[in-house]
C-alpha positions as CSV (number, residue, x, y, z in Angstrom):
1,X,103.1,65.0,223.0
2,X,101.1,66.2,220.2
3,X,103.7,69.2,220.1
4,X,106.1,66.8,219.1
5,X,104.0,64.9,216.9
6,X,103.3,68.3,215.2
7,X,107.1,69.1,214.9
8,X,107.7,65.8,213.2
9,X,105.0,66.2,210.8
10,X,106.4,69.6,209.6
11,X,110.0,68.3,209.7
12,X,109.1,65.3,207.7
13,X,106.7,67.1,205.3
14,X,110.0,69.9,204.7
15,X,112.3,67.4,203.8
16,X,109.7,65.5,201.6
17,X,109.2,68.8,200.0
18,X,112.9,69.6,199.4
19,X,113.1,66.1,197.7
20,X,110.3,65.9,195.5
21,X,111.9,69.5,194.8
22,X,115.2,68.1,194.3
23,X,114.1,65.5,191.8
24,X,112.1,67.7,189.5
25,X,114.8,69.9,189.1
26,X,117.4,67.7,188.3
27,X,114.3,66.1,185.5
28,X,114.4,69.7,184.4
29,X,118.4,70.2,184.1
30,X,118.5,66.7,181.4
31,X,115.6,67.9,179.7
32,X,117.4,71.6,179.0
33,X,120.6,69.6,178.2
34,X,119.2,66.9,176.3
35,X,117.3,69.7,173.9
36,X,120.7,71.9,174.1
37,X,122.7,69.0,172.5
38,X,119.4,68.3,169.7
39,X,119.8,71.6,168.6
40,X,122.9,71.6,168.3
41,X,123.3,68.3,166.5
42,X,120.3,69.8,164.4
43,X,122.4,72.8,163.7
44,X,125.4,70.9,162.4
45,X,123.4,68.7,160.2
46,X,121.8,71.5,158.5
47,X,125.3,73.1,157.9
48,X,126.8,69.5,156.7
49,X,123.7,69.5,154.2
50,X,123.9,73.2,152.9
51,X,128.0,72.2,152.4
52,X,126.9,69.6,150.7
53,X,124.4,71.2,148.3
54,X,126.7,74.0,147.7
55,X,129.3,71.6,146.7
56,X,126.7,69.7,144.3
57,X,125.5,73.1,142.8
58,X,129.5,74.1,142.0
59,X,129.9,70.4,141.0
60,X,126.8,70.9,138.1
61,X,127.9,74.7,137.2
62,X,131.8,73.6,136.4
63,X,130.2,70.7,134.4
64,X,128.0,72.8,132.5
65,X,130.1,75.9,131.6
66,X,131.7,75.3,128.7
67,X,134.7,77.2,129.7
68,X,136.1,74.6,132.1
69,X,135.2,71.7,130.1
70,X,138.4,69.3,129.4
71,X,140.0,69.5,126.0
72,X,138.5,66.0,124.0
73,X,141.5,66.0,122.0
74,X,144.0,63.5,122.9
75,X,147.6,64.7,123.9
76,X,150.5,63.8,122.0
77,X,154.2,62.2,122.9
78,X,155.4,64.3,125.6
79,X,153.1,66.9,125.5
80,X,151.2,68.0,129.2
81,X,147.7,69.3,128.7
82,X,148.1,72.2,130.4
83,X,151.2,72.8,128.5
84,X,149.2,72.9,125.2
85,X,149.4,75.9,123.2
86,X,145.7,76.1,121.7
């Protein structure tokens, strides 16, 4: 009888092993994905913010440099601005 017992114990004690196993593993797994998908979504953010400044420093440059500023004098009857003879 007490072989049994024995048997049982170590049976039971296995399979509570393989589950408490089971279940930190799978706590692992969502952790790695959940810090996969922040870093991406990091990564993309950081991108959407350099576009961004990179489009407010061209914005400021083509405002500043003379050469692209629009011609202040008005166009005439028919005339297309970018038809204008300077």
């Amino acid at each position: 009888m007490t072989a049994v017992i024995t048997s049982l114990v170590g049976v039971l004690g296995t399979l509570l092993g393989s589950v408490v196993t089971h279940a930190f593993q799978q706590r692992s797994a969502r952790r790695t994905e959940r810090n996969a998908l922040d870093a991406q979504r990091r990564q993309e953010r950081l991108d959407a913010c350099g576009a961004y400044a990179g489009l407010l420093v061209e914005l400021i440059t083509d405002d500043t440099d003379p050469g692209t500023a629009p011609d202040p004098r008005p166009c005439g009857p028919g005339e297309h601005p970018r038809r204008r003879t300077p």
